[in-house]
C-alpha positions as CSV (number, residue, x, y, z in Angstrom):
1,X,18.8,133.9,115.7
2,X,20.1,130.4,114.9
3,X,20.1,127.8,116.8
4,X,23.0,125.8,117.8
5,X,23.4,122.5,115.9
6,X,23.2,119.0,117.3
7,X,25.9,116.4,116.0
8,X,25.5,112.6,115.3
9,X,28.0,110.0,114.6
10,X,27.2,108.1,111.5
11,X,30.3,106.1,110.7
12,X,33.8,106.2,109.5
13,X,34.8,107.8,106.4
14,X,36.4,104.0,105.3
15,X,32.7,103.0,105.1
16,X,32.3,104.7,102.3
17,X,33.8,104.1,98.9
18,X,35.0,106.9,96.8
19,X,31.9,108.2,94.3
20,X,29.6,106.0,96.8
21,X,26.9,106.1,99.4
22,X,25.3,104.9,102.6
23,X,22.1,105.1,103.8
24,X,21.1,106.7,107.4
25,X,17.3,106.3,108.4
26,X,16.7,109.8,110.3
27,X,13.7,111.3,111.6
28,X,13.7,112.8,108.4
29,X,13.4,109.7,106.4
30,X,16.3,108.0,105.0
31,X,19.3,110.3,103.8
32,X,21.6,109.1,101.5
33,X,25.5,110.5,102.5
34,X,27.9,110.3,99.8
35,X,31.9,110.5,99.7
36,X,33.3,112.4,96.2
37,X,36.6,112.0,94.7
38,X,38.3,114.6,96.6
39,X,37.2,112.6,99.7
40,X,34.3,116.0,100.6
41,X,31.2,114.5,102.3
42,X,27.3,115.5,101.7
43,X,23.9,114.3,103.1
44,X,20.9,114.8,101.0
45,X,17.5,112.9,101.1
46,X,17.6,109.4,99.4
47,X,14.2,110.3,97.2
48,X,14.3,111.8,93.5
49,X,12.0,114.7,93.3
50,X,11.0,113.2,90.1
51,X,9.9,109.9,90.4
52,X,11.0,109.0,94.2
53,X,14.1,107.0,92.9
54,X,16.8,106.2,95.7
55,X,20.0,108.6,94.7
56,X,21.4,106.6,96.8
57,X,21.8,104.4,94.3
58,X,22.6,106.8,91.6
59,X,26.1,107.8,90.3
60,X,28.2,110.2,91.8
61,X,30.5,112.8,89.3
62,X,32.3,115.9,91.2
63,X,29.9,117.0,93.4
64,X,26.4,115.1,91.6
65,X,24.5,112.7,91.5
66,X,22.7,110.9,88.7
67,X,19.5,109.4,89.9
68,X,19.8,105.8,88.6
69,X,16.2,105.3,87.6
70,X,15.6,108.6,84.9
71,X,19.1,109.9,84.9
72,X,17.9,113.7,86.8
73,X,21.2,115.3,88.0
74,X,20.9,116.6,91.4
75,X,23.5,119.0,93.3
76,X,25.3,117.3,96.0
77,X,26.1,120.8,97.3
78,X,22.6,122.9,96.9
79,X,19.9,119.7,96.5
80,X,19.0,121.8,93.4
81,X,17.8,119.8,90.2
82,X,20.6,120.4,87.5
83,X,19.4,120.6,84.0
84,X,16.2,121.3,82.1
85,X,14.1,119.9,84.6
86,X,13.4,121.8,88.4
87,X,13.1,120.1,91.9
88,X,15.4,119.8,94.6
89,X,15.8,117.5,98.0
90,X,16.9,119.0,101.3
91,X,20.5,118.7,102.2
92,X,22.0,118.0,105.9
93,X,24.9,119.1,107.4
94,X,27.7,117.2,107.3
95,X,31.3,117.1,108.8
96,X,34.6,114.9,109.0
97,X,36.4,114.7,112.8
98,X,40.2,115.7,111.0
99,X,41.5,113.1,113.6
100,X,39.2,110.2,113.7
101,X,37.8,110.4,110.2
102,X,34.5,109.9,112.2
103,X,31.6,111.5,109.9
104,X,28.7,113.2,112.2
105,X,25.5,114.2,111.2
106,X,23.7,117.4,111.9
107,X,19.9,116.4,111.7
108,X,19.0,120.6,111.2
109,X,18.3,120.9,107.3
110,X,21.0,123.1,106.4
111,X,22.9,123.5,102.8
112,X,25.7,122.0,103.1
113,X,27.6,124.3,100.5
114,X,30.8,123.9,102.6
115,X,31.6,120.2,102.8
116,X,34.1,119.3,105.0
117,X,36.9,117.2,103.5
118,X,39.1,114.6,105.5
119,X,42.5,116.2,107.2
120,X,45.4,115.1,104.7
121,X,47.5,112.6,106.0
C-alpha cells in the first residue's frame, strides 16, 4: 500500500537558471533541486557520497550532475553514482504546476525517474 504524497511549494521555475540549482533545507537536510536544458526538474540531496561535496554546486549536463569538488557524476534521475566508482543520494519528488510554473516538493523519498517538465507555452 502507498501512501498518498504530501506537496510543498518551493518556488517558481524562473528561480532557477537553465543547468542550475537551488538549495531547500528539508527535514531531510538540504536538497539541492536543479532545472536541465529541456526545462525537467529533479530534487536530490545536496551531499556527494564521496567526499560530502555540495552537488549543488556542481555542473549540470542532460540529466547529471558533476560534483564540483572530485568531478563524481551522479544521476539526476536514479541518484545512482555514474561511472567507475558506486554510491548514490536519495532523490525527491518533484513536479511543475503546467499553469503557474510553481515547483512543489514532495518530502516522501521517491525516484524521481519521471520529471515533470514545464507546460509549453
Amino acid at each position: 500500500m502507498t501512501s498518498a504524497k504530501s506537496w510543498h511549494r518551493i518556488g517558481q521555475l524562473t528561480e532557477i537558471p537553465k543547468l542550475g540549482a537551488r538549495c531547500v533545507l528539508t527535514p531531510f537536510g538540504r536538497l539541492a533541486v536543479f532545472r536541465t536544458a529541456d526545462d525537467e526538474v529533479y530534487a536530490i540531496e545536496d551531499r556527494c557520497p564521496h567526499k560530502g561535496g555540495p552537488l549543488s554546486q556542481g555542473i549540470v549536463h542532460d540529466t547529471s550532475v558533476t560534483c564540483p569538488l572530485h568531478n563524481m557524476v551522479i544521476s539526476l534521475k536514479s541518484g545512482k553514482v555514474l561511472g567507475p566508482d558506486e554510491g548514490a543520494v536519495r532523490t525527491f519528488s518533484v513536479r511543475i504546476d503546467p499553469e503557474t510554473s510553481a515547483i512543489e516538493l514532495s518530502l516522501t523519498e521517491a525516484s524521481a525517474e519521471a520529471p515533470y517538465p514545464v507546460a509549453a507555452e
